[in-house]
C-alpha positions in Angstrom: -13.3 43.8 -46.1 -10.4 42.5 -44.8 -9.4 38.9 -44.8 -11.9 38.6 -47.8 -11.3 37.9 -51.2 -13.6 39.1 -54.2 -14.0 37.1 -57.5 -15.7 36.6 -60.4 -17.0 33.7 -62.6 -19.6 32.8 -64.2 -20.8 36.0 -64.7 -21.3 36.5 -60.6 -18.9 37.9 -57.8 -17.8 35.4 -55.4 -16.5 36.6 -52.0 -14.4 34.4 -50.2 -13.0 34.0 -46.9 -9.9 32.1 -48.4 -8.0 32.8 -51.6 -8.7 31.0 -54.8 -6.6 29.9 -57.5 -8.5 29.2 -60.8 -11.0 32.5 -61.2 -10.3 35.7 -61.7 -10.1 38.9 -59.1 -13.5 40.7 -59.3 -12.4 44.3 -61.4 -14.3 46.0 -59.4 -13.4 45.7 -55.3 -17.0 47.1 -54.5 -18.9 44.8 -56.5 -21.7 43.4 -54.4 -20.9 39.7 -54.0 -23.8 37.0 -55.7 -22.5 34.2 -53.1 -20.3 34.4 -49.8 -17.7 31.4 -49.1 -16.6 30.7 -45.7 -14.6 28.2 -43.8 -16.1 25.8 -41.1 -15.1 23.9 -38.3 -16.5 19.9 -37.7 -18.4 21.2 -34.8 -20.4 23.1 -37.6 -21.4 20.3 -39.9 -21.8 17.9 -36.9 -24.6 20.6 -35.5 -26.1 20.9 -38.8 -26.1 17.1 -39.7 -27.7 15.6 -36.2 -29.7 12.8 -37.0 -29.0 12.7 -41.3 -28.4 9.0 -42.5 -26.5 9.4 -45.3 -26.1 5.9 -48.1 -22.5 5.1 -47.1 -22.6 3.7 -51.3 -23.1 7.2 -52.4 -19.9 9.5 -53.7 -22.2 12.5 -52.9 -24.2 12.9 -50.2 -26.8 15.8 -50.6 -29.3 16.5 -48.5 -32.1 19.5 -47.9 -32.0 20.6 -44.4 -35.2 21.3 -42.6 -34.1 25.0 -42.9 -34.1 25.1 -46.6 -30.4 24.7 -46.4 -28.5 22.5 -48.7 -25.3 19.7 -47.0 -23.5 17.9 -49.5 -20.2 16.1 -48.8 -17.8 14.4 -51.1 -15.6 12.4 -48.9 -12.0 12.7 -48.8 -12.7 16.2 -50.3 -15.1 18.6 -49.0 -18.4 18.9 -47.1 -20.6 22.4 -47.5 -23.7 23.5 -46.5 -25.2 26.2 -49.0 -28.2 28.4 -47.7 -31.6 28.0 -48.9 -31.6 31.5 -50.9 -27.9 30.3 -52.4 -26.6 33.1 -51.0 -24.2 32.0 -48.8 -21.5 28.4 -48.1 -19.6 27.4 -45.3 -17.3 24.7 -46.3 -14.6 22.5 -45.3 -11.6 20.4 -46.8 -11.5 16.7 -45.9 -8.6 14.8 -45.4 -5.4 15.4 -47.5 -7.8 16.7 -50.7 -5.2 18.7 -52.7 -6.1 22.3 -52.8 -6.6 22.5 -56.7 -8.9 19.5 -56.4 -10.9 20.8 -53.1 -11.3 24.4 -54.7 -12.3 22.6 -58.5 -14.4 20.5 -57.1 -16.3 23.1 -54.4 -16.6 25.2 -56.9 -18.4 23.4 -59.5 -20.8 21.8 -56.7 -21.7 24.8 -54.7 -22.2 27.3 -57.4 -24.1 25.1 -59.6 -26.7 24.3 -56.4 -26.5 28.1 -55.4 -27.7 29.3 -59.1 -30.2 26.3 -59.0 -31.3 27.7 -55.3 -31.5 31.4 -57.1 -33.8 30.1 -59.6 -31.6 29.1 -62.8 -30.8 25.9 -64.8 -26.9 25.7 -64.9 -26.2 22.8 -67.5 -23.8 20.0 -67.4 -21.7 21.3 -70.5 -18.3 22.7 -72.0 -18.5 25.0 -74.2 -16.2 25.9 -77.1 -15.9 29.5 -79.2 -15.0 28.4 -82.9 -13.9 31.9 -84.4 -16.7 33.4 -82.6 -18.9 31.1 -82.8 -20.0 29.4 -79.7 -20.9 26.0 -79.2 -22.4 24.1 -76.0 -21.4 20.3 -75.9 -23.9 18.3 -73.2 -23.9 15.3 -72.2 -23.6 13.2 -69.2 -19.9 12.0 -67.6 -18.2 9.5 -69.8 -20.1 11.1 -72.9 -17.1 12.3 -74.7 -17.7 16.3 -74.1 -14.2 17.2 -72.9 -12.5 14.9 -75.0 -14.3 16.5 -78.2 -14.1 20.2 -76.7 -10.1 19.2 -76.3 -10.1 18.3 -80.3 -12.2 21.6 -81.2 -9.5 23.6 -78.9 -6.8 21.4 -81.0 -7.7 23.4 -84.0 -7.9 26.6 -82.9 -11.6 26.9 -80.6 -11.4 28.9 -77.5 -12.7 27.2 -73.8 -15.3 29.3 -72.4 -16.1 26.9 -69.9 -15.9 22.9 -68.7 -18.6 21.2 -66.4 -20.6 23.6 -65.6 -22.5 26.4 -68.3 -24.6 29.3 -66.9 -27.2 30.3 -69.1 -28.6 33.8 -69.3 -30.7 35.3 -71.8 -30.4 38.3 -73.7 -32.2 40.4 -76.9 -33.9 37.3 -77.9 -30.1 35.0 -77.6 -28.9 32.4 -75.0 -25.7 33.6 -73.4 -22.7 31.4 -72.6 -20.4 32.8 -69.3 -17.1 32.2 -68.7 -16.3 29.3 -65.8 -12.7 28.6 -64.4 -10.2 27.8 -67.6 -9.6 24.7 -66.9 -10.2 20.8 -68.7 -10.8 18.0 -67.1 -9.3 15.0 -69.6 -8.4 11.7 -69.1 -4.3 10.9 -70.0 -5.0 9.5 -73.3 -6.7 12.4 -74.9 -4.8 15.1 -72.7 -1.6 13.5 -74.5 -3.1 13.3 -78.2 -4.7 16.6 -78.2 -3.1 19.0 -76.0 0.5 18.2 -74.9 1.9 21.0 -73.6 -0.3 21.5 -71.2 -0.6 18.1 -70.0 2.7 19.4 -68.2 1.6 21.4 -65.7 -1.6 19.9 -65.1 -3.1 18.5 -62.0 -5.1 15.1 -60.9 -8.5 15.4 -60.1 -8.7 13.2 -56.9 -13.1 12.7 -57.8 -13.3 12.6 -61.8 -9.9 10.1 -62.0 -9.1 13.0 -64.9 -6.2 15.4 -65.4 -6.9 19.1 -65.3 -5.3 21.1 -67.7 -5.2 24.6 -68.9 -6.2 24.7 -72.6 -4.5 28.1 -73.9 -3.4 31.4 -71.7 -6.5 33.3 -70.9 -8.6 35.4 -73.6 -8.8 38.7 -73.2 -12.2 40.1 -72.0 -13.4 36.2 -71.5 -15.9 37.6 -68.8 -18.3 39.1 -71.1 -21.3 36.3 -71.9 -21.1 34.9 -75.4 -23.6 34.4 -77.7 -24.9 30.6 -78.3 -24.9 29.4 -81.6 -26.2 25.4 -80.9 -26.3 23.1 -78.2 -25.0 19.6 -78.9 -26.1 16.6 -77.0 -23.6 13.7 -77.5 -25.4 11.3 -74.9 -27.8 9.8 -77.2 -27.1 5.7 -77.2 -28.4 5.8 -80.6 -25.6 5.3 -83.2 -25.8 5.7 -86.9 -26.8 3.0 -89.1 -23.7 2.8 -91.2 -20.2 2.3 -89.3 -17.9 5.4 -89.6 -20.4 7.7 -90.0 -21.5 11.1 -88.1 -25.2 12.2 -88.5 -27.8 14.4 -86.9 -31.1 15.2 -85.0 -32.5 18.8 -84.4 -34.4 18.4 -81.0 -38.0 19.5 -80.4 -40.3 19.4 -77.8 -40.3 16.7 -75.1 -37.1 15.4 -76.8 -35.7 18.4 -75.9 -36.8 19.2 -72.7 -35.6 15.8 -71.7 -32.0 16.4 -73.2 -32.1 19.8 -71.0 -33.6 18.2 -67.8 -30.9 15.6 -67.9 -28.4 18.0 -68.3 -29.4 19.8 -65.3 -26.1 20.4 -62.7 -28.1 19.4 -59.9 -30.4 16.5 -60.6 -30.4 16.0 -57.0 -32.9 18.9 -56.1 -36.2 18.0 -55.9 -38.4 21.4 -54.9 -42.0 20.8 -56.0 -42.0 23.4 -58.4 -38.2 22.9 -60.2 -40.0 21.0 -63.0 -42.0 23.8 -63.9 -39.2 25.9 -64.1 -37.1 23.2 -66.1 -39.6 23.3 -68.6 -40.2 26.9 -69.1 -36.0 26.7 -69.1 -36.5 23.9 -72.4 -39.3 26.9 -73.6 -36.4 30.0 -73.8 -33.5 27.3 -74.7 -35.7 26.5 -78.1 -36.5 29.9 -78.9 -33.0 30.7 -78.3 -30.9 28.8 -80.2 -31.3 25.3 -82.3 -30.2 22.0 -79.6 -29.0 19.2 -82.0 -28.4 14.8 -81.2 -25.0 13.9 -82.6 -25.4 10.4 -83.2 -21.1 8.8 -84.0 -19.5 5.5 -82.2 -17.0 6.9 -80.4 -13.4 6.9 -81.3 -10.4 9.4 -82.6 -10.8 8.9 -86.2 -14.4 10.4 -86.5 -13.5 13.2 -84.1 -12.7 15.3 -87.3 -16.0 14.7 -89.4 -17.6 15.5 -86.1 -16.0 18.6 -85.7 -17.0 19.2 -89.2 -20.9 18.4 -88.6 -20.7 21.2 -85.3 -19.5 23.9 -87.7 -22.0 23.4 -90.4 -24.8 23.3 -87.8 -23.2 26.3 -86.2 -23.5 28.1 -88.7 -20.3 30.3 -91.2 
């Protein structure tokens, strides 16, 4: 169509009214688009938000629509209202939001609620590929998951994918897909760990973070990867002795409350998402094991860390 552009990340074709930098043309110009991105004007969102209070203390306003429909706004960045079968956004830029930012940002919030809308659990996660094998770090913001995918990536590992993972499941395995190659860091680590790309990388106006790209792009990244372990690093449990790295395979509610609080869009409240969530936890634990890393913080244990991942992860 003309005037449209055709995509693809996370394993799903994104047409868009408006080009986008970070994700990849769709290979194939025919390929029937999974979600459709438009541009709208105020008059748009004013219609659609008559009579909404929104919590002026709130960074993100989301709200279901009477429709079924989805509005979330970010202010000074975007505003989008995604269709209650996920199918389709109409979106706007706010203010002076830089166009890396706007497009990072949109991205990450309308295709994480579109997949949830579709009936999947995309996961707060990056995810790492150590000489093939591929590990999922969760955890919520401030955990330490891009700053310890950035060390892993230090010594070789491949980004699959920051923010946001998409989970399929295949022949009895959880699947990993490729998101936009890009890292969200803050200076400090971006400086220790990867330097030369702190050069040409970008401010994210929302996270306070610098987004950098990790390595040039792997060849064939679009294909899903093969889990090996899930980490969850937001446990406030530390280990008894100081210095130290241990670890706790999750089970049962443990676990399901790990994955439910990794959820993209904790916001969404349909009366049967629960259910779902739980049957989610079900495949996750047949899938692949899901271990607590329990470690204060800090640069120096960053290395026996990385060394507890690969033994749980398996040769």
């Amino acid at each position: 169509m003309a005037g449209r552009y055709r995509y693809v990340v996370y394993g799903i074709v994104v047409e868009s009214s408006f080009p986008l930098r970070a994700v990849d043309e769709a290979p194939d110009p025919a390929a029937v688009a999974a979600v459709s991105i438009d541009l709208g004007p105020p008059a748009y969102f004013q219609e659609r938000t008559r009579g909404i209070a929104a919590d002026a203390g709130d960074w993100l306003h989301h709200t279901v629509l009477p429709s079924g429909d989805i509005y979330m706004r970010i202010d000074g960045i975007f505003e989008a209202v995604v269709s209650a079968d996920g199918s389709h956004v109409v979106c706007a830029r706010l203010a002076d939001a830089d166009d890396r930012s706007f497009e990072a940002n949109l991205l990450n919030f309308i295709l994480s609620t579109s997949l949830t809308l579709r009936g999947e659990e995309p996961l707060h996660a990056t995810v790492v590929d150590l000489d093939g094998r591929v590990v999922g770090l969760l955890g919520q913001s401030g955990a330490g998951k891009s700053t310890l995918a950035a060390f892993l990536i230090a010594q070789g590992g491949k980004l699959i994918t920051d923010d946001m993972l998409r989970l399929t499941f295949a022949g009895g395995l959880a699947h990993a897909h490729t998101g936009p190659q890009r890292l969200k860091l803050l200076d400090e680590a971006a400086a220790r760990f990867l330097p030369e790309a702190v050069g040409d990388g970008y401010w994210n106006t929302l996270s306070g973070k610098i987004m950098v790209q990790p390595h040039a792009p792997t060849p064939g990244r679009h294909a899903p990867q093969p889990l090996a372990a899930l980490f969850w690093l937001g446990d406030d449990e530390l280990p008894s002795a100081p210095g130290t790295v241990t670890s706790t395979r999750l089970a049962g509610l443990d676990l399901a409350r790990v994955l439910t609080a990794s959820a993209m869009n904790i916001r969404y409240y349909a009366p049967d998402r629960l259910t779902r969530q739980l049957q989610f936890a079900e495949r996750v634990a047949h899938a692949l094991p899901v271990h607590a890393l329990h470690y204060a913080r800090s640069y120096p244990l960053l290395e026996q860390v990385a060394a507890e991942i690969r033994r749980l992860a398996g040769p």
